[in-house]
Each structure stands twice: as C-alpha cells, then as structure tokens.
DRENDO-1510 file (C-alpha; in Angstrom, 1 decimal, always signed):
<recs>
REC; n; res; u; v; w
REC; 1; UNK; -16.6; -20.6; -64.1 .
REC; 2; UNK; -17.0; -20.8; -60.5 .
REC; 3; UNK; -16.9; -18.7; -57.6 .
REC; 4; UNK; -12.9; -19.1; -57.4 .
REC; 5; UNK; -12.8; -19.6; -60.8 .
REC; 6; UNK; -9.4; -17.3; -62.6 .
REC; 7; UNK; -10.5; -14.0; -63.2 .
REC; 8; UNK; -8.7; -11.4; -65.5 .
REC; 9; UNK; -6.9; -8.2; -63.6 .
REC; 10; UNK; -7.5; -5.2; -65.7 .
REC; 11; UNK; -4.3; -2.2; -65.5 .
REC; 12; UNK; -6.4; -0.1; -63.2 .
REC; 13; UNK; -7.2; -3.0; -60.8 .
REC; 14; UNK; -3.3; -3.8; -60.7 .
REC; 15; UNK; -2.4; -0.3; -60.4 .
REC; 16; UNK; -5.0; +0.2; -57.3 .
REC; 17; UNK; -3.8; -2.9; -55.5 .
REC; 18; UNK; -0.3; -1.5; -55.9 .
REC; 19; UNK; -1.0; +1.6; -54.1 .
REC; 20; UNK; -3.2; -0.3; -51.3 .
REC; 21; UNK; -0.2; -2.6; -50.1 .
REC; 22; UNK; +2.3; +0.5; -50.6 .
REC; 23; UNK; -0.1; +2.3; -48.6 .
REC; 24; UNK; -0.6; -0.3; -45.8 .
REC; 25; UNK; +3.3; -1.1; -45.7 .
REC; 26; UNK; +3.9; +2.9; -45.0 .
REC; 27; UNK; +1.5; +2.7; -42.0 .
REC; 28; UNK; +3.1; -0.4; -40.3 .
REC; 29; UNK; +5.9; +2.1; -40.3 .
REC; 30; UNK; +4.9; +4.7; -39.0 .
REC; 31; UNK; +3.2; +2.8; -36.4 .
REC; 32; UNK; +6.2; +1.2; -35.3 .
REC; 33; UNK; +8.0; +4.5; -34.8 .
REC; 34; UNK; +4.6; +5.9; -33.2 .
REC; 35; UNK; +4.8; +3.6; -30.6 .
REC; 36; UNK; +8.5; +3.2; -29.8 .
REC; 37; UNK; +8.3; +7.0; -29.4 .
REC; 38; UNK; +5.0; +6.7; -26.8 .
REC; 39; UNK; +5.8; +3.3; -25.2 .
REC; 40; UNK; +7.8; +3.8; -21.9 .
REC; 41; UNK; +9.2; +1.2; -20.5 .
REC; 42; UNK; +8.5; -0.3; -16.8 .
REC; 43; UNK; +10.7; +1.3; -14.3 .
REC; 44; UNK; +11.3; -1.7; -12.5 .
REC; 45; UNK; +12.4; -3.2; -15.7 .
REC; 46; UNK; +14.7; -0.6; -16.5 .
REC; 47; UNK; +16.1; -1.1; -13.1 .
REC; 48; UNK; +16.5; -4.8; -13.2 .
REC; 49; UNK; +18.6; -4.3; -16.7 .
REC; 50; UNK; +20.7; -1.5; -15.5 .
REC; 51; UNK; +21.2; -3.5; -11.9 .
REC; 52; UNK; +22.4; -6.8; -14.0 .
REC; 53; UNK; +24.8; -5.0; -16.0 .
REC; 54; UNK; +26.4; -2.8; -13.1 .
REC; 55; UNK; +29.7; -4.0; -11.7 .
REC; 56; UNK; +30.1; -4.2; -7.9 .
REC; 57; UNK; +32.8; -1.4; -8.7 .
REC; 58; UNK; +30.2; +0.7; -9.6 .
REC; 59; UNK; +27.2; -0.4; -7.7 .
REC; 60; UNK; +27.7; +2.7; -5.5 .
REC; 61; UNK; +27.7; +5.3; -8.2 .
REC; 62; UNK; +25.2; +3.8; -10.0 .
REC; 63; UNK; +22.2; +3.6; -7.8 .
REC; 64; UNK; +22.0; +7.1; -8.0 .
REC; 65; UNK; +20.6; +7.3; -11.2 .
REC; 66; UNK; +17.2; +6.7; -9.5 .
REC; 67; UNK; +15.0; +8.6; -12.4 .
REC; 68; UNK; +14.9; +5.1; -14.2 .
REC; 69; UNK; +13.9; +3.1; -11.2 .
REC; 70; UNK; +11.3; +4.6; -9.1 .
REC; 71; UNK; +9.7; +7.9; -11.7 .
REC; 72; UNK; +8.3; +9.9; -9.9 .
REC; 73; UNK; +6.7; +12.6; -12.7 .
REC; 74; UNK; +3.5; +10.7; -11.7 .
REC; 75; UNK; +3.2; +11.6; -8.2 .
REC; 76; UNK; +1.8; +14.6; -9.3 .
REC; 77; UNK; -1.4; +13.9; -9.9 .
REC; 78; UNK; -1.8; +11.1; -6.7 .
REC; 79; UNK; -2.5; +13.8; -4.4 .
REC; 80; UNK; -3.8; +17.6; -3.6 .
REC; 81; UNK; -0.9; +19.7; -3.9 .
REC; 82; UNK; -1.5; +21.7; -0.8 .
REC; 83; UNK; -1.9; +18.0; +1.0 .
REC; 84; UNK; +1.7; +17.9; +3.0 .
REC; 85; UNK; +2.7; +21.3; +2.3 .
REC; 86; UNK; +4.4; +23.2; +5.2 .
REC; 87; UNK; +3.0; +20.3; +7.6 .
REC; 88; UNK; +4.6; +17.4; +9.2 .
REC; 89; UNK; +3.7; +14.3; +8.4 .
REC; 90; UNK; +4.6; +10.0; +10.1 .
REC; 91; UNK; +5.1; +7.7; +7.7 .
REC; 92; UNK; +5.6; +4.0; +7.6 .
REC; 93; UNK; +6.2; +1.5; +5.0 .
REC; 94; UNK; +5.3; -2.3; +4.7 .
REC; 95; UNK; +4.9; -4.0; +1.7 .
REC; 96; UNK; +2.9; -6.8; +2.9 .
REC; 97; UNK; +0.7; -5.6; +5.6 .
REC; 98; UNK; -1.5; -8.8; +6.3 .
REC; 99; UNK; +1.8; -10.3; +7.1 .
REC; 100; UNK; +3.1; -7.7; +9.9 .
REC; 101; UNK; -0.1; -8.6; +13.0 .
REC; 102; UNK; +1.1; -5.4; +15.0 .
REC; 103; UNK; +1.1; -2.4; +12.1 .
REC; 104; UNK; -2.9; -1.9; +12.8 .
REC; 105; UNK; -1.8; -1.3; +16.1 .
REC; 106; UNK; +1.2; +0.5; +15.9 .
REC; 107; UNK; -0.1; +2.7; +13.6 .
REC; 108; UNK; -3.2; +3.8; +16.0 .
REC; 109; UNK; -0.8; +4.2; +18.5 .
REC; 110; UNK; +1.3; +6.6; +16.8 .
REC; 111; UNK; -1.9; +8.4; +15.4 .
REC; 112; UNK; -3.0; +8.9; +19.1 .
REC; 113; UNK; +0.4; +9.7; +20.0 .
REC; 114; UNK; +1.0; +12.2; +17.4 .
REC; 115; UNK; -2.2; +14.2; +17.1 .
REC; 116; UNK; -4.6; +15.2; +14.8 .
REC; 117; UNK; -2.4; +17.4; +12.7 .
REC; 118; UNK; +0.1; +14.5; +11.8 .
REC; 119; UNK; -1.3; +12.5; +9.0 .
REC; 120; UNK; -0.1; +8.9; +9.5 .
REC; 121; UNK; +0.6; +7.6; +5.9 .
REC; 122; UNK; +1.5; +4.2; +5.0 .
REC; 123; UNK; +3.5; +3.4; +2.1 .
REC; 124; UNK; +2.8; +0.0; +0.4 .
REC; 125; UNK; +2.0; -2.1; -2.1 .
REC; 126; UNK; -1.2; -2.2; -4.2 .
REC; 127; UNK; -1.4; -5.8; -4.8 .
REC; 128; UNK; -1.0; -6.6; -0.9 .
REC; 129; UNK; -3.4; -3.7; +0.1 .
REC; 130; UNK; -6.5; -4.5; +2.1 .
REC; 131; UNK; -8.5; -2.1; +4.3 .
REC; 132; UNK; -8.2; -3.8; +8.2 .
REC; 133; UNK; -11.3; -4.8; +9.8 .
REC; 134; UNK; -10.5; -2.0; +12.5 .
REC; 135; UNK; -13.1; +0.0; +13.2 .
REC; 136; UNK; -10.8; +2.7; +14.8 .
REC; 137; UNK; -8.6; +2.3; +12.2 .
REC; 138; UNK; -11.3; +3.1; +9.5 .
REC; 139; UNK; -12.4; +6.1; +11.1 .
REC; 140; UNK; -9.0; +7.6; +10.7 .
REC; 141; UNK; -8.5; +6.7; +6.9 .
REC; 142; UNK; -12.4; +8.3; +6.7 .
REC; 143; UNK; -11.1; +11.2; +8.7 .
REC; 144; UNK; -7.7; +11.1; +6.6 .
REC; 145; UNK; -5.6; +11.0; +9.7 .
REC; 146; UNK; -4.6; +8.2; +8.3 .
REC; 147; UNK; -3.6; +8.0; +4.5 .
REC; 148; UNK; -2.8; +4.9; +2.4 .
REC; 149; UNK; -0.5; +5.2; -0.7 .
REC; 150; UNK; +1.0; +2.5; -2.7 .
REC; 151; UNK; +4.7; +1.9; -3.6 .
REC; 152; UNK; +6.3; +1.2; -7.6 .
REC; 153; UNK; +4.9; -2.3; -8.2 .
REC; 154; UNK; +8.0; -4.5; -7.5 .
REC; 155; UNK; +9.2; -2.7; -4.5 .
REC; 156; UNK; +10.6; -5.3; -1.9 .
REC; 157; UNK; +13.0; -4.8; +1.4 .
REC; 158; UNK; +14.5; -8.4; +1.6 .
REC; 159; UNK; +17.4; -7.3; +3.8 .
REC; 160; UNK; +19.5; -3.6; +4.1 .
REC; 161; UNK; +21.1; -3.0; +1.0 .
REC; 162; UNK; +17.4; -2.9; -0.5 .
REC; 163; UNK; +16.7; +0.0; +2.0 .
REC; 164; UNK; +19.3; +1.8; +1.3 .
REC; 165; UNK; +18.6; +2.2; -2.4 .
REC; 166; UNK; +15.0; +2.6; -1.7 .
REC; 167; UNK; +16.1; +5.6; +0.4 .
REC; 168; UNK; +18.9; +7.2; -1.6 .
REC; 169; UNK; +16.5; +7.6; -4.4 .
REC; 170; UNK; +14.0; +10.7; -5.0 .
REC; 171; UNK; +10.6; +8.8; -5.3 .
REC; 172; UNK; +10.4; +9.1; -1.1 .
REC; 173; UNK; +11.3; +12.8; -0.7 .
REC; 174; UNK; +9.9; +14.3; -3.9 .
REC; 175; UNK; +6.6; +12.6; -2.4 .
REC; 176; UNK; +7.1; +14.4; +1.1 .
REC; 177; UNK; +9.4; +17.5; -0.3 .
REC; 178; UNK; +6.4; +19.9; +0.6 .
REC; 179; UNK; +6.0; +18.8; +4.5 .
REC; 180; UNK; +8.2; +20.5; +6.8 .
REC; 181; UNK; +9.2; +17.6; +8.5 .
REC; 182; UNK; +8.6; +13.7; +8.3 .
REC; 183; UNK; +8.4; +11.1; +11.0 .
REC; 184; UNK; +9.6; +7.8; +9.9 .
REC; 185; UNK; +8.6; +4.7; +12.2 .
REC; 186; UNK; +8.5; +1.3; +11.8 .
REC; 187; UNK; +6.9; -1.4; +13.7 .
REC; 188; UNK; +9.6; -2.1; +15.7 .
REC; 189; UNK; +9.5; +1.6; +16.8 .
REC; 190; UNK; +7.3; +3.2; +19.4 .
REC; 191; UNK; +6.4; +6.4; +21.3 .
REC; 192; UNK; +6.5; +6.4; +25.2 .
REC; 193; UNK; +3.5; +8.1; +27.0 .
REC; 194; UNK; +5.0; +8.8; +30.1 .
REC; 195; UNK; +7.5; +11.3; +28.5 .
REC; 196; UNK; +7.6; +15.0; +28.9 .
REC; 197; UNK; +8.4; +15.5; +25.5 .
REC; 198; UNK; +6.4; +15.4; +22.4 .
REC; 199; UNK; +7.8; +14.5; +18.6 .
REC; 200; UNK; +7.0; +18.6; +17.9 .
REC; 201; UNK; +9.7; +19.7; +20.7 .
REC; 202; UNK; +12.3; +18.0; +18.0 .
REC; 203; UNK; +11.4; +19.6; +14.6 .
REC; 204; UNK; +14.2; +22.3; +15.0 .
REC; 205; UNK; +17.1; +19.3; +13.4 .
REC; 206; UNK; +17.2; +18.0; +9.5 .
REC; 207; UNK; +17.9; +15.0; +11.3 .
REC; 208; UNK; +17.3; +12.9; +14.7 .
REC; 209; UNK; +17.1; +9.4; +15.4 .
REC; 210; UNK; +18.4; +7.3; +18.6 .
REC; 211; UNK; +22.6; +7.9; +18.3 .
REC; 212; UNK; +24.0; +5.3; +17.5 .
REC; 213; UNK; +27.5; +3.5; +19.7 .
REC; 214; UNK; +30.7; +4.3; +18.3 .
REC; 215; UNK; +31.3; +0.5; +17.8 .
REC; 216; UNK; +28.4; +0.6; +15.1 .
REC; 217; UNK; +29.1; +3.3; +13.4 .
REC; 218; UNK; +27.7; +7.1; +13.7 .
REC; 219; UNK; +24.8; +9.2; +13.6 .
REC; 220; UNK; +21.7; +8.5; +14.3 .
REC; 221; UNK; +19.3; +5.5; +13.6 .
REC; 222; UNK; +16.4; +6.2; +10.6 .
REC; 223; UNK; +14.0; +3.2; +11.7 .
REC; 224; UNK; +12.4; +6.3; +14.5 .
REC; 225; UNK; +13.8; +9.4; +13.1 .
REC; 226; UNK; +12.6; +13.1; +12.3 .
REC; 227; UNK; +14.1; +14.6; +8.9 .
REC; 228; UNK; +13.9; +17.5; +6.4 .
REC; 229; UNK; +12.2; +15.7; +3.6 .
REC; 230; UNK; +13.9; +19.1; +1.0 .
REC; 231; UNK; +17.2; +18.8; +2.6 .
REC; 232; UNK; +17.7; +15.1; +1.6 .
REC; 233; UNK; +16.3; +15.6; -1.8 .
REC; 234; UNK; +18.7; +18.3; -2.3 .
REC; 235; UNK; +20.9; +15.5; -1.6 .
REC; 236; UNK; +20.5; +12.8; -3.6 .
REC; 237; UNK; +19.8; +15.5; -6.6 .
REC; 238; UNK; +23.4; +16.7; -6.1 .
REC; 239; UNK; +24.5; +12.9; -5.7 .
REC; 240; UNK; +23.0; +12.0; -8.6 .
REC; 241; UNK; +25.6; +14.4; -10.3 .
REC; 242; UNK; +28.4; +13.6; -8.2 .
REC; 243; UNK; +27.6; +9.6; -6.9 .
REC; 244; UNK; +30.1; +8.6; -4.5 .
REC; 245; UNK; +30.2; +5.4; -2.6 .
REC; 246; UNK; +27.4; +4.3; +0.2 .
REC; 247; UNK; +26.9; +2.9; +3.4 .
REC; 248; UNK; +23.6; +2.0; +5.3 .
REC; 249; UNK; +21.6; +5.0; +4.3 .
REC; 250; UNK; +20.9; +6.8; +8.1 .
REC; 251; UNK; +25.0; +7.0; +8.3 .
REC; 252; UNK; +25.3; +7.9; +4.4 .
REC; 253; UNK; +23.4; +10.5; +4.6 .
REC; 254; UNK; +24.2; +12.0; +8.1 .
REC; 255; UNK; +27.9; +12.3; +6.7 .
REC; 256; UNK; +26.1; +14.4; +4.2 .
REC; 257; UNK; +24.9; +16.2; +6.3 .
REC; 258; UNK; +27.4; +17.2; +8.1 .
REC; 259; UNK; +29.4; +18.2; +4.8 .
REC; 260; UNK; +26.1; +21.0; +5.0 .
REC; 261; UNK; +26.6; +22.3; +8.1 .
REC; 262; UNK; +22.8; +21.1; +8.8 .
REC; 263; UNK; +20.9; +21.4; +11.7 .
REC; 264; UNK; +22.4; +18.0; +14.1 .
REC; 265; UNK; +21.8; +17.7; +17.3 .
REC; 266; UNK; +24.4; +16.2; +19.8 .
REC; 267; UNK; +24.4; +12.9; +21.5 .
REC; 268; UNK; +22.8; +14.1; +24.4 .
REC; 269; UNK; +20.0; +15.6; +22.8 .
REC; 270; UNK; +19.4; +13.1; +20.2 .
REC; 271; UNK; +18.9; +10.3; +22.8 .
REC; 272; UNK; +16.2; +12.3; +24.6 .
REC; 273; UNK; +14.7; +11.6; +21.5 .
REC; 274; UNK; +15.2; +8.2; +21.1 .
REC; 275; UNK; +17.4; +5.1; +22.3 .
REC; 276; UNK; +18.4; +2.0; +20.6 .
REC; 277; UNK; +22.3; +1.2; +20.8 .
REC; 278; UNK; +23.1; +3.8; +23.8 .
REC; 279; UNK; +20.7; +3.4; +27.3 .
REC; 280; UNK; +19.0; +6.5; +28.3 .
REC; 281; UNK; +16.6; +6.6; +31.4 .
REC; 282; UNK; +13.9; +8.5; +30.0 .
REC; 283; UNK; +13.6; +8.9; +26.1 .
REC; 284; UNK; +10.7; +10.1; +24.0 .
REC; 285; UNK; +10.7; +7.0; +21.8 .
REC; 286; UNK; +12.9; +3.2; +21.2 .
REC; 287; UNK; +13.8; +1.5; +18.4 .
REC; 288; UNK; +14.1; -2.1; +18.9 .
REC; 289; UNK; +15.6; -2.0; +22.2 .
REC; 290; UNK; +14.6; -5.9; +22.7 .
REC; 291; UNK; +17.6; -6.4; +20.4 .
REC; 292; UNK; +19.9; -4.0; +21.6 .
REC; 293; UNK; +19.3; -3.3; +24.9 .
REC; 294; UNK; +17.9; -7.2; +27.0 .
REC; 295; UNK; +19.2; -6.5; +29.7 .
REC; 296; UNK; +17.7; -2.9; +30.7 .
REC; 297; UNK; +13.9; -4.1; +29.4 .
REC; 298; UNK; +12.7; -4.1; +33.1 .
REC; 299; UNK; +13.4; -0.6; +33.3 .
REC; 300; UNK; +12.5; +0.1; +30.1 .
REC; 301; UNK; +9.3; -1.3; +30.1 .
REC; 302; UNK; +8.8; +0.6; +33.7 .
REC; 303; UNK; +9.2; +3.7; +32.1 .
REC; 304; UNK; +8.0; +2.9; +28.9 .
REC; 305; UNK; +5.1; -0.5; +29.2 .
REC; 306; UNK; +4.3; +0.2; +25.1 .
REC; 307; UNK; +7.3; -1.5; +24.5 .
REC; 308; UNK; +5.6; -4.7; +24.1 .
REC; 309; UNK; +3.5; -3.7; +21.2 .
REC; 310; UNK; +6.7; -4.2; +19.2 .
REC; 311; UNK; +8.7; -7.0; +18.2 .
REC; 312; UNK; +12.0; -8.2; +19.1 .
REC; 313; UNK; +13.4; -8.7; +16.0 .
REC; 314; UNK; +15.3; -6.9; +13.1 .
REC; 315; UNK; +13.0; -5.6; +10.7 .
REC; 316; UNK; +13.8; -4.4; +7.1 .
REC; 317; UNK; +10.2; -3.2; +6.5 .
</recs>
C-alpha cells in the first residue's frame, strides 16, 4: 500500500484518540470562560451601548453611572502619588492641539502667570499628541512645569452637552482629588498682568469663576474658574447614588454646592476674579469677553492688552 494507503486502528489507538479530542474539547472550554472572565470591555464601548439604549427620560440619571465610561482604576499607576497632592495645579484640555494655533501660547502665558509652583497640565488625546517646536515650551515640560497627560481614547467636545458629561463624571477629579485646588482655563481665557491680585488670593472658595447675568442663568462660569477638585468628587459620588436631572455643568454643580453650604463667594467678589457676562473695571482674569462684552473691548484691552491672545469665539474645548 501507499503512503495514504487504509491502515487498521487497533483498540488502544481508538481509545487514545478518544481521550485526545475529549481532552482538547474541555480546554476550548475552559478557555472560553478564561477569557470572558479576563477580557474587559472598552469603556468607550460600553458607553456608546448604554448611551444608545438610554431614553431622553433618563439621559439625566443615567450619565452618572460614569464607572463604565471613563475607568479610572488605571490612573493609578500614570503618575507619582505625591505628584498633585496638597498643591494646586492649571489645567487645560484640548483634544486636537495642532488644530488650536494659540494653546502654545496660552499655555506659556498662564505658566508665567502662575508661577513655578502651578504645574500647567494639559489634558488630551494620544493620537493627536505632538510635542510643539517651542523651545520655551520644551523647557517647561523638561522642567515639568508643564505636564502632558492623555484623555480615554474617544473623548470628543463637539458642543456643550459633551462637556457636561465629561465633567459630571469622576475620571477628572479622581485624577486631581489630591491637589488642593485646580485652575481650569481654556484658550479663550486669560490672566491680566496689570492686576493687583494673583489666582492664590482666591483659593479660600470650592468655587469661582466670572458670575454669570441673571438672564443666563447663575453661578459662576467654569471655562476660567478655581475649584475643590475632593468637593466635586464627593459630588458626583453621592450623584451617582442619587442622579437627578442636569443642566450645563458650572450651574449644575454650583446648585450643589450650595445644597453643601460650601465655600461661594458673592457677586462682588467673584468678578474681581473674573468677568465674562457682568462688566467689571479691573478683574484678575476674562473669559471670552469678545463675545460677551464688544462693546467695552477698548477698555478692556486698556486694562487688560493680553486679551488679544484669545479668540472671539465660543469654544467647547
């Protein structure tokens, strides 16, 4: 006979081959199990599913469930535990940096502004990250004055709404929970030099930002705003038991606030801080007072010629 010629299986050969295919069938399931045990899914995914099948009844409550979208277990291990602890620290976030020509600048500016015990950190996405040709800007990410960390893949501000579920979630302030305090700016923000006051003369309040006119709602705005990084995780923790409905996130979570009896400060001393809806002569800081405010830009820029690093538009991030 031939190499594939019929051959005769003796009972021992059967009996082996039985026991091999038994064998092998066992470990495919076990493997199986092994892996649907091990395998996490992507949080974005998970978010996308759970988004799709929530109602716009529920939209509100939902969101709050924030473990499933943006996990933050790994954070851990991104940076040195004693890295923001007890210190105060800017932060801004862009998702597409090469996109946004003034963030180089806006960020030195702040840096300068701010002082070498602010680390100025920019949140944003991997993908889209790429060191600027800045010298001065290199020095200060050499000198970690200025720190670059990247956002859950998938992570996109296409209008408010996006924002505020960015913000209402814990990824943000479980990141920042050990800082004292955290600046948030944006590129539309900016610090005024001529000012008597310095960001440090406002870290007494869990939250301050330029008030915002009656007609537009209340509190203060977030896009230039100091806050208490523990105090709004404490927050969202407790909302994530309790989820009630939401608005855009500064005035969500200044009504919070207030339900704590936190540290606010009035009008008055909130625009010394900053302006963007409600004109004051001589604030620290502006948020997009192009927008809000055309009319009083030749005395702002008198008091306050940085205005023009930033642009006149809305920005989402």
């Amino acid at each position: 006979m031939g190499p594939f010629g019929r051959r005769r299986l003796e009972g021992p050969s059967l009996l082996h081959l039985f026991f091999t295919v038994l064998l092998l069938g066992s470990w495919n399931i076990i493997s199986t199990k092994v892996t649907a045990q091990t395998t996490r899914r992507d949080p974005m995914e998970v978010a996308k599913t759970e988004d799709n099948t929530a109602t716009e009844h529920n939209a509100g409550q939902h969101i709050f469930k924030g473990e499933s979208f943006y996990s933050s277990e790994a954070m851990e291990h991104i940076l040195p535990e004693h890295m923001f602890r007890n210190n105060n620290v800017a932060v801004i976030t862009e998702t597409h940096p090469a996109k946004v020509p003034n963030l180089v600048p806006i960020m030195l500016h702040f840096a300068s502004s701010l002082g070498p015990k602010w680390p100025v950190v920019l949140l944003t996405l991997q993908e889209n990250w790429q060191m600027p040709e800045s010298m001065q800007f290199r020095q200060l990410v050499e000198a970690k004055r200025i720190v670059i960390l990247y956002l859950p893949p998938g992570t996109a501000f296409p209008d408010h709404k996006s924002v505020t579920y960015f913000m209402v979630r814990p990824w943000l302030w479980e990141l920042f929970s050990p800082a004292n305090r955290i600046l948030l700016f944006q590129v539309d923000s900016i610090l005024c030099s001529q000012s008597t006051s310095k960001v440090d003369d406002f870290l007494e309040w869990d939250f301050i930002g330029a008030p915002i006119l009656k007609k537009h709602g209340n509190g203060y705005n977030g896009g230039l705003s100091i806050r208490n990084p523990r105090l709004f995780l404490d927050i969202i923790k407790e909302q994530q038991k309790n989820p009630g409905r939401l608005k855009v996130e500064d005035q969500w979570f200044f009504e919070r606030l207030q339900e704590r009896n936190a540290r606010l400060p009035t009008e008055d001393q909130a625009k010394r801080f900053a302006v963007e809806t409600i004109f004051y002569e001589t604030p620290l800081g502006y948020h997009q007072p192009k927008r809000w405010l055309p009319k009083r830009m030749d005395e702002i820029r008198a008091w306050c010629p940085e205005v023009d690093m930033i642009g006149g538009g809305q920005h989402f991030y």
